[in-house]
Biotite code that builds the C-alpha atoms (Angstrom):
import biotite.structure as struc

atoms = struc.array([
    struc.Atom([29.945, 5.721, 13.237], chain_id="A", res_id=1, res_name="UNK", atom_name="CA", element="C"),
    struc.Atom([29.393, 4.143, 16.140], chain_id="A", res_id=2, res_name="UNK", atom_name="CA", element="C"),
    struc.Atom([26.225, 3.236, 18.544], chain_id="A", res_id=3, res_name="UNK", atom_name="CA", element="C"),
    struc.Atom([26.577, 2.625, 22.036], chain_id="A", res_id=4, res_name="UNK", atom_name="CA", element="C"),
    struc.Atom([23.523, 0.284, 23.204], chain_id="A", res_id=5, res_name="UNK", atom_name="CA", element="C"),
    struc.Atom([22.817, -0.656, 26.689], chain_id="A", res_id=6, res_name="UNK", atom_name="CA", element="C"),
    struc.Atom([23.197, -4.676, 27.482], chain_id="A", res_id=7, res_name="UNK", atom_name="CA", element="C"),
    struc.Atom([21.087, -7.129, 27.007], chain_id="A", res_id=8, res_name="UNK", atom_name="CA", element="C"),
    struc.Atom([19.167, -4.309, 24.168], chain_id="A", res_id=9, res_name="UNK", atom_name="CA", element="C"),
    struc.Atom([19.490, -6.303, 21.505], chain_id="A", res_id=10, res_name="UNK", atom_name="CA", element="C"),
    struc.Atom([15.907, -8.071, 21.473], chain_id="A", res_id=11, res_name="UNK", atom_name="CA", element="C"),
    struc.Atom([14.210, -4.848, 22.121], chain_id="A", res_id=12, res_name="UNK", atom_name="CA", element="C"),
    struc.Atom([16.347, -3.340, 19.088], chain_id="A", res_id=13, res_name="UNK", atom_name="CA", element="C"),
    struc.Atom([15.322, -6.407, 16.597], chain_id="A", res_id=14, res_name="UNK", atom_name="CA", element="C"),
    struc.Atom([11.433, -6.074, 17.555], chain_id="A", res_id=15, res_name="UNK", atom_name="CA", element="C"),
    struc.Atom([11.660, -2.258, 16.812], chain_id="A", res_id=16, res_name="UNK", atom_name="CA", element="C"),
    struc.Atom([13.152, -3.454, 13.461], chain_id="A", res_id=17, res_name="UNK", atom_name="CA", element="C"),
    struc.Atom([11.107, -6.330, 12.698], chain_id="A", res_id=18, res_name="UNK", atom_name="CA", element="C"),
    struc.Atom([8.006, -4.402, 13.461], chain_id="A", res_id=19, res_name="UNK", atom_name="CA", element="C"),
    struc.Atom([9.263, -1.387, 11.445], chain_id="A", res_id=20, res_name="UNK", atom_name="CA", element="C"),
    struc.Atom([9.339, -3.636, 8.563], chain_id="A", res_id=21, res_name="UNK", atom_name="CA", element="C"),
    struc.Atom([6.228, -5.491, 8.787], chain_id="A", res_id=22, res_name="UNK", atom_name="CA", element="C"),
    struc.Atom([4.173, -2.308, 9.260], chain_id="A", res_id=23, res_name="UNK", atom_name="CA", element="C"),
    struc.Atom([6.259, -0.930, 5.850], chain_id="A", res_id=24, res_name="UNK", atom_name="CA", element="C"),
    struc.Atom([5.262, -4.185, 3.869], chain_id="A", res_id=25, res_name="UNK", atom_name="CA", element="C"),
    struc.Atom([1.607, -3.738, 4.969], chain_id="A", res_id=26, res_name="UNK", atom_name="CA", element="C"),
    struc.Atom([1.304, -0.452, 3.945], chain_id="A", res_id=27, res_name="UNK", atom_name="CA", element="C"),
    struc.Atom([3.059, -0.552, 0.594], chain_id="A", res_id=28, res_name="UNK", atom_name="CA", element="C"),
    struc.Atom([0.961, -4.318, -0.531], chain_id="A", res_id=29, res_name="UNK", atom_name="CA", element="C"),
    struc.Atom([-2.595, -1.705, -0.405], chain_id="A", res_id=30, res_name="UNK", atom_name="CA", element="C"),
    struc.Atom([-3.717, -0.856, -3.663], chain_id="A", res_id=31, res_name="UNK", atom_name="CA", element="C"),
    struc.Atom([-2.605, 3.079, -3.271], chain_id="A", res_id=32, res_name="UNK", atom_name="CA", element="C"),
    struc.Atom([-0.397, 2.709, -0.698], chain_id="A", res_id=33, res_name="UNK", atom_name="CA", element="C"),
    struc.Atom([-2.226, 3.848, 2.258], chain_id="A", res_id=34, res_name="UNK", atom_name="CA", element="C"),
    struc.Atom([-3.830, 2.827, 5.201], chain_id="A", res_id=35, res_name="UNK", atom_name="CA", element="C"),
    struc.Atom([-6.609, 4.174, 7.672], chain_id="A", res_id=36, res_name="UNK", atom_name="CA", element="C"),
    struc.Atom([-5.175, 4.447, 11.055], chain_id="A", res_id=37, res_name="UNK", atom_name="CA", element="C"),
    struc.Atom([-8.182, 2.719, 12.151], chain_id="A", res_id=38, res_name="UNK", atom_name="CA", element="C"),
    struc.Atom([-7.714, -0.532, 10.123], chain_id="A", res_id=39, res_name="UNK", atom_name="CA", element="C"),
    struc.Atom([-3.560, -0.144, 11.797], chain_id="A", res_id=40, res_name="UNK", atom_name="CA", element="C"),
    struc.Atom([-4.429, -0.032, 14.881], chain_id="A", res_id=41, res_name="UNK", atom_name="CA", element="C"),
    struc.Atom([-6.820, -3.471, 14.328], chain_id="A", res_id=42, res_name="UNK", atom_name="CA", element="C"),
    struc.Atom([-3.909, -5.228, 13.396], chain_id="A", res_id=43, res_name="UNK", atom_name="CA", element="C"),
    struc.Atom([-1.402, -7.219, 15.489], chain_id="A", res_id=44, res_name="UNK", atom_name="CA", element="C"),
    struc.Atom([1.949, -7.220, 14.416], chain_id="A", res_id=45, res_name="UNK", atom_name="CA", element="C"),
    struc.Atom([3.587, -10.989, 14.332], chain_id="A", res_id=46, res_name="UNK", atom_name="CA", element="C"),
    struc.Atom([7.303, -10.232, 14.927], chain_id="A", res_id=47, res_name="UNK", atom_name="CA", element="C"),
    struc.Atom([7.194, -7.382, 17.475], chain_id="A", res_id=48, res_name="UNK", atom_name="CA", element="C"),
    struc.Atom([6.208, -7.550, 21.123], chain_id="A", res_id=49, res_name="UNK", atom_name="CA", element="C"),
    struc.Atom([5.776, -3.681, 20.620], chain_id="A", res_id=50, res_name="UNK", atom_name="CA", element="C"),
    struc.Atom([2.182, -2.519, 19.921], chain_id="A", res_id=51, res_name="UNK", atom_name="CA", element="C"),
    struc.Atom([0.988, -0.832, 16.829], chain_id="A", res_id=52, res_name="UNK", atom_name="CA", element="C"),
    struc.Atom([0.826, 2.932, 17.989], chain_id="A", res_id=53, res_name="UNK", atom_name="CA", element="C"),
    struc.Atom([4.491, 2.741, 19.312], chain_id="A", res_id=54, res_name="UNK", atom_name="CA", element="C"),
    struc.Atom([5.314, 1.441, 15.766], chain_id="A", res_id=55, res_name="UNK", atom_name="CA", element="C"),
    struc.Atom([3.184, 4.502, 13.953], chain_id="A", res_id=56, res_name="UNK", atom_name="CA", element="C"),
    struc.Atom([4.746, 7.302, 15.812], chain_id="A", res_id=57, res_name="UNK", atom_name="CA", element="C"),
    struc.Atom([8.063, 5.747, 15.538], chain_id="A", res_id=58, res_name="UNK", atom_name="CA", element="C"),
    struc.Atom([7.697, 5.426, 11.609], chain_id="A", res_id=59, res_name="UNK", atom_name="CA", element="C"),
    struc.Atom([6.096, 8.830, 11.307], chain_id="A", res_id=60, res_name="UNK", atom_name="CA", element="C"),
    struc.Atom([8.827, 10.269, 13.424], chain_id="A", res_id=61, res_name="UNK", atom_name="CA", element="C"),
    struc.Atom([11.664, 8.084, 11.523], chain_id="A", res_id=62, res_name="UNK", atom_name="CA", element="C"),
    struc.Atom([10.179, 9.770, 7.941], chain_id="A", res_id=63, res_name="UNK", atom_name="CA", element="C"),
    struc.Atom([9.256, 6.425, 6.868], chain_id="A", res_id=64, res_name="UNK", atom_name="CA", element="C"),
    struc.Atom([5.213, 6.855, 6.980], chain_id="A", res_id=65, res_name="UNK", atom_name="CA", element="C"),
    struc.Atom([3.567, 10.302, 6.243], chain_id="A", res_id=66, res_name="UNK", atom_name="CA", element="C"),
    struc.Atom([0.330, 10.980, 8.056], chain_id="A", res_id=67, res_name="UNK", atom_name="CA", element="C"),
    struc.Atom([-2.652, 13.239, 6.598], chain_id="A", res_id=68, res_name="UNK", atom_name="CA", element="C"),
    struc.Atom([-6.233, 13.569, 7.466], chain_id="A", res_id=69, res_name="UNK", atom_name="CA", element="C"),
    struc.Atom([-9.028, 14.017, 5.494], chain_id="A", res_id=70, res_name="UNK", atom_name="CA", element="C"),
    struc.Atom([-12.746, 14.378, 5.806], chain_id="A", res_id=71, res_name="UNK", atom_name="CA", element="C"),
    struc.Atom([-12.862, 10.164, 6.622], chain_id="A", res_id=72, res_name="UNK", atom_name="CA", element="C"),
    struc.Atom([-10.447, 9.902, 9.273], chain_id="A", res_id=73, res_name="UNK", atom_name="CA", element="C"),
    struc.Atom([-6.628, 9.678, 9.294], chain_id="A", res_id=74, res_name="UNK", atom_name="CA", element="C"),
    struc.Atom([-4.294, 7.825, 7.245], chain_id="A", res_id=75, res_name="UNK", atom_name="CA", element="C"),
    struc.Atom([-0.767, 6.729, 6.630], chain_id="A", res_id=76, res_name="UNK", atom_name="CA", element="C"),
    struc.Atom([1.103, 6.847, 3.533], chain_id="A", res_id=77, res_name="UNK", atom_name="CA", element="C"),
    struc.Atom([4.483, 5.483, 2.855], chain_id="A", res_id=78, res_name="UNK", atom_name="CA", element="C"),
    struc.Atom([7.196, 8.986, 2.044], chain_id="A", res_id=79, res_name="UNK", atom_name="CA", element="C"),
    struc.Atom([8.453, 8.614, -0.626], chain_id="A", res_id=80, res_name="UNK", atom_name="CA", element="C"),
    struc.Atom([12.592, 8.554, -0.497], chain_id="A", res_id=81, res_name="UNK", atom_name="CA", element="C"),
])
């Protein structure tokens, strides 16, 4: 397989990575495993010059995070594999 990526990419591609992971490590060292998207969106993400919603919607769009809402807001979950 391969991927064509425009020049000069290649930062932009290891921030969306980076930050992919760090938000994944965050979420999976909570006690259940989930997150309120409120306490997300307070945090800053160290290796990314992204922000925190472009890194939500592009887990929950990559199936890495699943998002549900209950009665005290909305949260994030890690899917399971």
């Amino acid at each position: 397989m391969f991927v064509l990526y425009p020049t000069q990419s290649g930062s932009l591609y290891k921030g969306i990575t980076k930050g992919r992971h760090e938000l994944l490590r965050l979420i999976k060292r909570t006690k259940y495993g989930e997150l309120s998207e409120k306490a997300l969106r307070k945090k800053k993400l160290r290796h990314s010059p992204l922000g925190m919603a472009f890194h939500l919607q592009d887990a929950v769009g990559a199936e890495l995070l699943t998002k549900f809402t209950i009665g005290s807001g909305t949260f994030y979950k890690v899917a399971k594999l």
